[in-house]
N, C-alpha and C positions, 0 to 999 in steps of 0.2 A: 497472530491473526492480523491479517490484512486491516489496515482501517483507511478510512476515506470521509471524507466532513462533505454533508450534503447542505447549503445554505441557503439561507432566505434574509434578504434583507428587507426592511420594511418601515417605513414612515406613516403607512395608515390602517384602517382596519383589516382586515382581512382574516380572520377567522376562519374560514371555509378553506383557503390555500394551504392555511397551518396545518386543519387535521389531514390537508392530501398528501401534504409535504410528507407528511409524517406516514402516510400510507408508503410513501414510496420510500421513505426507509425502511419500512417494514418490509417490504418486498424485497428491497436490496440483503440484509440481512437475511431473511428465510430462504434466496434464489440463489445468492452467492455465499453466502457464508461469511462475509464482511464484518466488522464493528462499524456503525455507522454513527458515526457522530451530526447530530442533525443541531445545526449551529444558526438559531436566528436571532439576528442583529436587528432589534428593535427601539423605534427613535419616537414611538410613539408615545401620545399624553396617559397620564397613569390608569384614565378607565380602562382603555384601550390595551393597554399593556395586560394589568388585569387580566380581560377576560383571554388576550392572547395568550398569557400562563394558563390561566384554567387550561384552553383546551390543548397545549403545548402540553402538559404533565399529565395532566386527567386521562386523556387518551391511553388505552391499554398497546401495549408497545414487545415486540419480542425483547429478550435479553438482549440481543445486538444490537439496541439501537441506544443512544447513548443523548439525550437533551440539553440541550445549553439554549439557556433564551436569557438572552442580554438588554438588559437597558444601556443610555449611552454612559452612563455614570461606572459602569463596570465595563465597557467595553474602554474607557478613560484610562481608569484604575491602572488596565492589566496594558494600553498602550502609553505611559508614564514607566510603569517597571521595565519596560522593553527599549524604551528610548534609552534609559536613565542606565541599563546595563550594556546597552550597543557605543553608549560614550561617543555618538556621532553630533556633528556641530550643529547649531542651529536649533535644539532640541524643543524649544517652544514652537517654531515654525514648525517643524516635524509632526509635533502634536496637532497644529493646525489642518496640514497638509492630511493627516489621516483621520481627522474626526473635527472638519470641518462645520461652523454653525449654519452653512447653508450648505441646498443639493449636490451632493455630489456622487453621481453614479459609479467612479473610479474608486473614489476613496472607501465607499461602504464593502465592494469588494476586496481592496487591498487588507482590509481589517479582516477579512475573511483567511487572507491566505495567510496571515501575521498567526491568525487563532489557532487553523487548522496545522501550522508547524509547530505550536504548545503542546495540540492534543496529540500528536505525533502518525496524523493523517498523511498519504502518499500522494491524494489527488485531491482537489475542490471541484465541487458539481454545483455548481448556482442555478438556481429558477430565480422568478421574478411573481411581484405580491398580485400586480393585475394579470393574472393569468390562471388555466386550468388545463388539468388534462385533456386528451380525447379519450372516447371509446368505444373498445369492440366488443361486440356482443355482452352489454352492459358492465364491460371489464376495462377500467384504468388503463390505459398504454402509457407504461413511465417509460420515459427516456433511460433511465439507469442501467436498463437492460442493456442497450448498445454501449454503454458507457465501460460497464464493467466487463465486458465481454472483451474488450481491444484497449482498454486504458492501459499505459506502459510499460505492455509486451513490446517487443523488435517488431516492426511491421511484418516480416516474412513467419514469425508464428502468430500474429495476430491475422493470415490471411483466412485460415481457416474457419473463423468466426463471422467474417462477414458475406453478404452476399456476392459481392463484385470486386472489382479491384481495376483500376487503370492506373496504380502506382508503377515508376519507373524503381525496376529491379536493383538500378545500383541504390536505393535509399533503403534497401531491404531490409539492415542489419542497426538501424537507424528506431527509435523508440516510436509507438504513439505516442503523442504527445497532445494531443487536442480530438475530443471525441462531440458532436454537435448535431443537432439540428435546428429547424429553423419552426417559424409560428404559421397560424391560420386565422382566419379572424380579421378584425377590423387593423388597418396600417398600425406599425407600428410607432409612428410618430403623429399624431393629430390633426392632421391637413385635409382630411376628408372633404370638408368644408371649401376648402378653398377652389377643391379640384370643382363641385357642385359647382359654384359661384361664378366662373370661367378659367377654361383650360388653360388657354395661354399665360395669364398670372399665371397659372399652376405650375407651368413647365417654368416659365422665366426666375419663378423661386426657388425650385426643387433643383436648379442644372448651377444654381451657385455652388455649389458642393462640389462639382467637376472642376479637375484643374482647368484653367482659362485657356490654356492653349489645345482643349480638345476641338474638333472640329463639331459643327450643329449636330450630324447625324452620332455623334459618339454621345454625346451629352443627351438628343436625346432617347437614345438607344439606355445609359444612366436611368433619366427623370420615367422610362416605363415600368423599370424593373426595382426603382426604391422603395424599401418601406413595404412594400409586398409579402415579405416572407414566399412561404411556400401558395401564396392563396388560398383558397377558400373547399379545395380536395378535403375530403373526408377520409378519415386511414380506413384503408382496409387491410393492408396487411404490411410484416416489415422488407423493407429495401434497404441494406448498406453498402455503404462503396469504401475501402481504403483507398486512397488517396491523398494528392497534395490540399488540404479542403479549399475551396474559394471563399474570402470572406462575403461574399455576397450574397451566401449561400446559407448561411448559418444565424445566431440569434443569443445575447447572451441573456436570456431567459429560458436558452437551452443548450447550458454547454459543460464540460469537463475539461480540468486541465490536469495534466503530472508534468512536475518540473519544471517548466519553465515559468509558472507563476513566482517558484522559489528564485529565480533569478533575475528575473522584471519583474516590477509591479506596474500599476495602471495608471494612467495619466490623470492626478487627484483635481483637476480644474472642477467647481463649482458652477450650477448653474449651467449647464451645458449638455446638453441632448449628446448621446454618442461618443462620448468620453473614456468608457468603460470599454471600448472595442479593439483598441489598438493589439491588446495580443494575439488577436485573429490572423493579424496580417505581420507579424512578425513571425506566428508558425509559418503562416504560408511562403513570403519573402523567405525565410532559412532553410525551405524543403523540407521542413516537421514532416512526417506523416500525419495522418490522421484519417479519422471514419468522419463520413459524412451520414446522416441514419432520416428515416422519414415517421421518426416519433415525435411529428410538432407539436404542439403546446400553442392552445388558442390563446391567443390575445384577447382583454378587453377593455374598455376606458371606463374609470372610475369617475363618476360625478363630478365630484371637486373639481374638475380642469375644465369642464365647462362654467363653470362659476366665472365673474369678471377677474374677481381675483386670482383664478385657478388658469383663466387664461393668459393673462396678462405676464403670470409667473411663468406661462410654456412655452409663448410666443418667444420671451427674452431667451430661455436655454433652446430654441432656435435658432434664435438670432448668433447668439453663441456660438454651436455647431458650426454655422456658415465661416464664422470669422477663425474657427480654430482651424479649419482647411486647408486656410495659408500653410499653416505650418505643418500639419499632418500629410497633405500631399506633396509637400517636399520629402518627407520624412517616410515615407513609402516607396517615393521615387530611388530615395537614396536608399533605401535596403533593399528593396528588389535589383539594384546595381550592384549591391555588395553581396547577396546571395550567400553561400557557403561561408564565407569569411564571417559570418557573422556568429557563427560556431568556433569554441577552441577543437582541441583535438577528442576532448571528451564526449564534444557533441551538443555541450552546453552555450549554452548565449554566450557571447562576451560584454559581459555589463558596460566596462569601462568603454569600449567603441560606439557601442548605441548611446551611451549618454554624450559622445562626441558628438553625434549625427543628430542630437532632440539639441544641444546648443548651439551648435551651427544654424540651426535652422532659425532661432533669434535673430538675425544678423538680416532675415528679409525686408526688401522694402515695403511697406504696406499698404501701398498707394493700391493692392489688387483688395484690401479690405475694406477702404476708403470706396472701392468701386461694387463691392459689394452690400455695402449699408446705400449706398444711392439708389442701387437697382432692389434693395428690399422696401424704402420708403416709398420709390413709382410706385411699385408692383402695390403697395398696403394700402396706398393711398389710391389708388385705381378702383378696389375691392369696398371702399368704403363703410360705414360704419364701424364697428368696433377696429377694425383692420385699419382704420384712419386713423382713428382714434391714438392704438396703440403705437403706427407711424410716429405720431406728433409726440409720443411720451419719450420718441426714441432719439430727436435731437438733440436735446440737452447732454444725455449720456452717450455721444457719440467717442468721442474722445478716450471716455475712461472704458468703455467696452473694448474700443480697439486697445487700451494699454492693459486690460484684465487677459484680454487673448495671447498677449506678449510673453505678459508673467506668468501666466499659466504652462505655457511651457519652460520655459525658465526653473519653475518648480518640477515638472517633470523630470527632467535632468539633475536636481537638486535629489530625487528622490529616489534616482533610477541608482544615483551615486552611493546614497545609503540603506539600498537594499540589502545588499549581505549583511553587513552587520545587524542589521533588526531582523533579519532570518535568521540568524546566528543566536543572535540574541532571544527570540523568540521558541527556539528549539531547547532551550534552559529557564524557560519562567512557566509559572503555572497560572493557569487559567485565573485561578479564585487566589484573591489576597491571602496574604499569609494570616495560621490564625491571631485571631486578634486584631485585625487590620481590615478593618468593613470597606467595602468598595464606597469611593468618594467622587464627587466631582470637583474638578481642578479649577471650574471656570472662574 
């Protein structure tokens, strides 16, 4: 039987997403005939965890669906045996780099794709904790439907499945490889505010993310269509297209992947908005196929991040985002140049070249990040109150944020290097410690 791990990663409450999550494995399971392995990686405090088992187990479940809900002490456990059998260097960094003690929206996925090659799953389908279904006619629309319908078929027998297609024929014989859609609901990044407060700050912060050398009307043709998602459309019925997907287009609170997860992982930098995105654009840069589907998934902001605290921690994995661009729109540049090549014969990534192309891109000067923390203190400092505020908490760490943005790719490429072997490795260890070996924490 087919199996597929449906996950959820999660730092805070969210009760309500667990039992949908769990609806939509049931659906997957009783629609498709799948084993669904529903895998949530839970970082929260022990009440919280708690009541998250209750309704993670409690919940009445078809046979096909199969629970795993992790603390991070067992999520440690089972990435300890994985390093310690992959025998690649650096293995305390390693551990680091995947079950880091601060945010990382890469690493909590890559922990996903490391689990779902234990359970001996073919594809990962991730949702996200602040989000919910839509629905029709008082019925759920799970994304999983589109997912399983074209996930890693050849695109030319996956065409039958969807509605549309403007795939070029010679990619025909070429896999799905990335299945997606995108949100509704309120931006997906937090700046609501800022736009309220005055547009212009809004464009002149949002168009840092554009490489420098686009012209006004490209950046801001960019600063319209960010953070948007699909807007604020109500579904009323399904649209799929196979095709090459655009990452601009999609959401990884709403995605699938087969295979090429097993051969990249995701870029583990901490603290950092958008970190989690890059294999969007490595399907699309290599001519993946893929369905694009219009089962968005509303977005919405949790409490906590309007909190000064809650702010202060979003604005910096902002600030972050801006400063890891340097590198990432190099790193765009150069695969959408490299195109095909970046496939062997198999079809498959070629690891070892892309970790060329993530170190190379170290080697930039940074005087464009330097000019991007100037033009976010005007802009913050224009906007004043707390936006001043957290300007002036931003000079002292000027320095070490640009050298975090350096090394964080640096690890990328550190990590891109010892994927196979912890895929490898991971395809031979078992989820749960052996008996007699209680899952621990290493810290």
């Amino acid at each position: 039987m087919r199996r597929i791990c449906l996950t959820l990663p999660t730092n805070r409450e969210c009760g309500a997403t667990i039992a949908a999550i769990g609806d939509e494995a049931a659906y997957a399971a009783e629609h498709f005939g799948v084993e669904v392995h529903l895998l949530i990686l839970d970082s929260c405090e022990p009440g919280v965890f708690a009541e998250h088992a209750r309704i993670a187990h409690e919940s009445s479940r078809p046979p096909g669906v199969v629970v795993h809900h992790l603390d991070e002490a067992h999520q440690r456990d089972f990435l300890r045996r994985v390093i310690d059998r992959a025998s690649v260097t650096k293995p305390d960094l390693m551990l680091d780099l995947m079950l880091p003690s601060a945010v990382s929206y890469g690493a909590c996925t890559n922990r996903a794709f490391l689990i779902a090659a234990a359970l001996g799953c073919e594809s990962v389908h991730r949702r996200d904790s602040d989000s919910r279904y839509q629905e029709l006619d008082g019925e759920p629309v799970f994304p999983v439907h589109h997912e399983l319908r074209s996930l890693g078929k050849r695109a030319v027998d996956a065409a039958d499945g969807v509605g549309d297609s403007d795939l070029d024929p010679r990619l025909g014989h070429r896999p799905v490889t990335m299945v997606a859609g995108s949100f509704v609901g309120e931006l997906s990044v937090d700046i609501a505010e800022i736009e309220r407060l005055d547009r212009d700050v809004y464009y002149d912060v949002v168009s840092l993310w554009a490489p420098v050398e686009w012209s006004d009307e490209q950046k801001r043709d960019l600063v319209d269509e960010s953070f948007r998602g699909a807007g604020t459309e109500a579904f009323t019925g399904d649209h799929s297209t196979l095709t090459v997907v655009d990452p601009m287009r999609v959401d990884m609170c709403n995605i699938s992947f087969h295979g090429v997860h097993e051969r990249v992982p995701l870029p583990p930098a901490t603290d950092t908005i958008g970190s989690d995105y890059f294999l969007m654009h490595l399907v699309h840069d290599a001519a993946l196929p893929g369905v694009l589907h219009n089962r968005n998934i509303v977005n919405f902001y949790t409490g906590e991040r309007r909190t000064d605290q809650g702010f202060a921690a979003y604005q910096t994995r902002f600030v972050k985002f801006f400063l890891s661009m340097l590198y990432f729109n190099h790193l765009y540049d150069a695969m959408a140049r490299t195109g095909d090549a970046l496939l062997d014969d198999g079809l498959r990534v070629r690891a070892g070249a892309l970790a060329e192309l993530v170190r190379d891109s170290t080697l930039l000067d940074r005087s464009e990040n330097i000019e991007r923390l100037d033009r976010l203190d005007a802009a913050y400092r224009k906007l004043g109150g707390r936006y001043a505020g957290f300007a002036e908490s931003l000079v002292p760490r000027r320095e070490r944020l640009l050298d975090e943005a350096r090394q964080d790719i640096e690890d990328f490429a550190l990590l891109i290097e010892a994927w196979e072997p912890l895929m490898d490795a991971s395809r031979t260890t078992h989820l749960a410690p052996a008996p007699g070996r209680p899952a621990r924490d290493h810290r």
